[in-house]
C-alpha positions in Angstrom: 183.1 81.9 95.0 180.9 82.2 98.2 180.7 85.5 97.8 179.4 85.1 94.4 177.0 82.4 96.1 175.6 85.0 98.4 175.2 87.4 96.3 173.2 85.0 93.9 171.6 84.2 96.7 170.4 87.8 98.1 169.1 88.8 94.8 167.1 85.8 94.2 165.5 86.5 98.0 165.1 90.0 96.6 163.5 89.3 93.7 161.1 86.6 95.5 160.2 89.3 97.8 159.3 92.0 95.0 157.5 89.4 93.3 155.0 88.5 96.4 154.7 92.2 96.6 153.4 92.7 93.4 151.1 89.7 93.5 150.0 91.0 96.6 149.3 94.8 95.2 147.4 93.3 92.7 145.3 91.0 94.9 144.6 94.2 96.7 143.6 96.4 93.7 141.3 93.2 92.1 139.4 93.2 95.9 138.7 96.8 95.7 137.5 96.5 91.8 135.4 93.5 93.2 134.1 96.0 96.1 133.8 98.6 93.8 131.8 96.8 90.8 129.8 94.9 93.4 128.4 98.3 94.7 127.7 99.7 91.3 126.0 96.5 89.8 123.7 95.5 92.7 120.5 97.0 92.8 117.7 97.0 95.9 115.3 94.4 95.4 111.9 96.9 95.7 108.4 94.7 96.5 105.6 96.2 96.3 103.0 93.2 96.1 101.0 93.5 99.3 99.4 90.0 98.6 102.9 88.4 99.8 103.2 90.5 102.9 104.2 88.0 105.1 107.2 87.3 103.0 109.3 89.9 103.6 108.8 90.1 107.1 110.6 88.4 109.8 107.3 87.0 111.6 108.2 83.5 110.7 112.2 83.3 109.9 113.8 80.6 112.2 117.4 81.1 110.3 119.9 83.6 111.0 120.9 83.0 107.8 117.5 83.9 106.1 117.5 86.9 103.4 114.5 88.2 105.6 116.1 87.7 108.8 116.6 91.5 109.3 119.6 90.8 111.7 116.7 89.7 114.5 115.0 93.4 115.0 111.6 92.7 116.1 109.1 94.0 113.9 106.2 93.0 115.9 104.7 96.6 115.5 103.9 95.8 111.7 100.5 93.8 111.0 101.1 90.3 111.9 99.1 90.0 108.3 96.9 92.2 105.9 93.1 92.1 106.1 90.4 92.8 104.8 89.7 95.9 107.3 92.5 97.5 106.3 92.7 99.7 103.2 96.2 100.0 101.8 97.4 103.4 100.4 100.7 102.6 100.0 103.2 99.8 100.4 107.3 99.1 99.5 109.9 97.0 101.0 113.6 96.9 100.1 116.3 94.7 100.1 119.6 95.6 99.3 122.4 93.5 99.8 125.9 94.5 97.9 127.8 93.1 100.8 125.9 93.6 104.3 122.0 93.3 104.4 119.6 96.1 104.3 115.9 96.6 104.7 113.6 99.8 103.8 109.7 99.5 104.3 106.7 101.6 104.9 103.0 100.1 104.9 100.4 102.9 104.8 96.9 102.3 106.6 93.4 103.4 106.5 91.2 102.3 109.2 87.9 102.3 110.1 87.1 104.7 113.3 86.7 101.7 115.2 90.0 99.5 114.3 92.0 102.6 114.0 91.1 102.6 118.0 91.8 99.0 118.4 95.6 99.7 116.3 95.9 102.4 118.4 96.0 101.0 121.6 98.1 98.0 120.2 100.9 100.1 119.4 100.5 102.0 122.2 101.1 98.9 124.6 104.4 98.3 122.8 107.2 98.4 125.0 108.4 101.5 122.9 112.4 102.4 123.4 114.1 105.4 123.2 115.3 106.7 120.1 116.2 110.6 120.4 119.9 110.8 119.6 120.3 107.8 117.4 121.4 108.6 113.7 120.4 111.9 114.7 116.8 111.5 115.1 115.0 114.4 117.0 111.4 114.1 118.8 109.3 113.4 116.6 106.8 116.5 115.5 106.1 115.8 111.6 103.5 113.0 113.1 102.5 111.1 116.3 104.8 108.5 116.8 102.6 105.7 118.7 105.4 103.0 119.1 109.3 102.4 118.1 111.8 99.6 118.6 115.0 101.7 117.9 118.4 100.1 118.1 121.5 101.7 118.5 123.7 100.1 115.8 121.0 98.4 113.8 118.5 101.3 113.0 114.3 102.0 113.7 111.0 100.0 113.3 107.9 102.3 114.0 104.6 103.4 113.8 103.2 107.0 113.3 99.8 108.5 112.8 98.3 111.3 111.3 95.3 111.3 114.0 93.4 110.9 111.1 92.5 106.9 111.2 95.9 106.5 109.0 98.9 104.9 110.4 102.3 104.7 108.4 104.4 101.7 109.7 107.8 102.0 108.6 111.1 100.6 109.3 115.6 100.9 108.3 116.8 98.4 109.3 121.6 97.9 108.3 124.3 97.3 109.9 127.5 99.5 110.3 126.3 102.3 111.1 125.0 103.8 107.5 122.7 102.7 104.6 125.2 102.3 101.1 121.6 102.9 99.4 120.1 106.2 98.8 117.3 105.7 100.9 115.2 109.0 100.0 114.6 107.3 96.8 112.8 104.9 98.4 110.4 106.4 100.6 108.5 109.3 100.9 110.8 111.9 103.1 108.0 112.5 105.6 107.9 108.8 106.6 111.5 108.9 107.8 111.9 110.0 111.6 112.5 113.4 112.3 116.2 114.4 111.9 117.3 110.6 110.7 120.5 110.5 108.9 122.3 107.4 107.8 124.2 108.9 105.4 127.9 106.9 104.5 129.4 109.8 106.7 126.7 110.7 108.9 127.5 112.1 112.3 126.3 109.7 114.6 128.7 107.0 112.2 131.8 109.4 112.4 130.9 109.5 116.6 131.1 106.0 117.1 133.6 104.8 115.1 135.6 107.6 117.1 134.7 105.7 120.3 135.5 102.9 118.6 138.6 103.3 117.9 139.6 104.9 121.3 140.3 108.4 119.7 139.6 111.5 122.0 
């Protein structure tokens, strides 16, 4: 009788266990539809209205938690604000925000001889960092790169000029090492550093997630 117990017994456990396995397969397989779907069905957020500049910017964001907190990269080589002087040729920012944030802007501008100068020397004076080596990025040739805050993990804010009174401030700005956008969409190629990949498998990624994980 105990041995008809026991066995009663094992193949209840048994069929417990199999049945916390399956709930636990499917958990697994309704995450990754969740990941997957999420991805698909989330779009970047593209602005293009200059007149609410200071909106998407991070100039006056207090809380980590704000959509335009930009994971606290300074941006202080953008405009503090549009005006009048300036003439605007171009202008985007994106958002995109599946399950990570991620920012994409460029702000093209024509200036006078005089404030293009004045910019000039502004951006010069930024306490530039150095960004060769960083998602691949080379020198810079394509134009004159007059100041960059470039982070190792979190991406580039810059300014270049043609020498021409226009300066193209532009800035990618993730997390983990890759944009899960298709950035060249989104901005003209010639605006992007020279060299900059962040690609899902770029090779500055694949590199430190290597060191990472300890793997020689």
């Amino acid at each position: 009788m105990n041995t008809d117990k026991s066995k009663k017994i094992i193949i209840i456990v048994i069929a417990i266990v199999a049945a916390i396995s399956a709930l636990c397969s499917i958990a697994a397989a309704v995450l990754v539809g969740i990941f997957v779907v999420g991805s698909v069905t989330t779009k970047p957020e593209v602005y293009t209205d200059i007149t609410n500049y200071r909106e998407y910017m991070s100039f006056d964001v207090t809380d980590a938690d704000s959509q335009w907190n930009k994971w606290g990269i300074d941006e202080s080589i953008w405009p503090q604000e549009i005006t009048d002087n300036m003439t605007i040729a171009d202008y985007k920012m994106v958002y995109y925000n599946p399950w990570d944030a991620q920012y994409l802007g460029y702000l093209v501008v024509d200036y006078s001889n005089e404030d293009y100068l004045k910019e000039s020397e502004r951006l010069k004076s930024y306490p530039s960092t150095d960004y060769i080596g960083y998602y691949s990025v080379e020198e810079e040739t394509t134009y004159d790169l007059l100041a960059i805050n470039a982070d190792s993990y979190n991406g580039f804010v810059y300014a270049l000029t043609d020498g021409k009174n226009r300066i193209i401030y532009a800035e990618q700005i993730f997390c983990n090492y890759f944009m899960d956008f298709d950035y060249d969409e989104y901005i003209p190629h010639e605006y992007l550093l020279d060299g900059f990949d962040a690609s899902s498998d770029n090779p500055y990624a694949l590199a430190r997630r290597k060191e990472i994980d300890g793997d020689d």
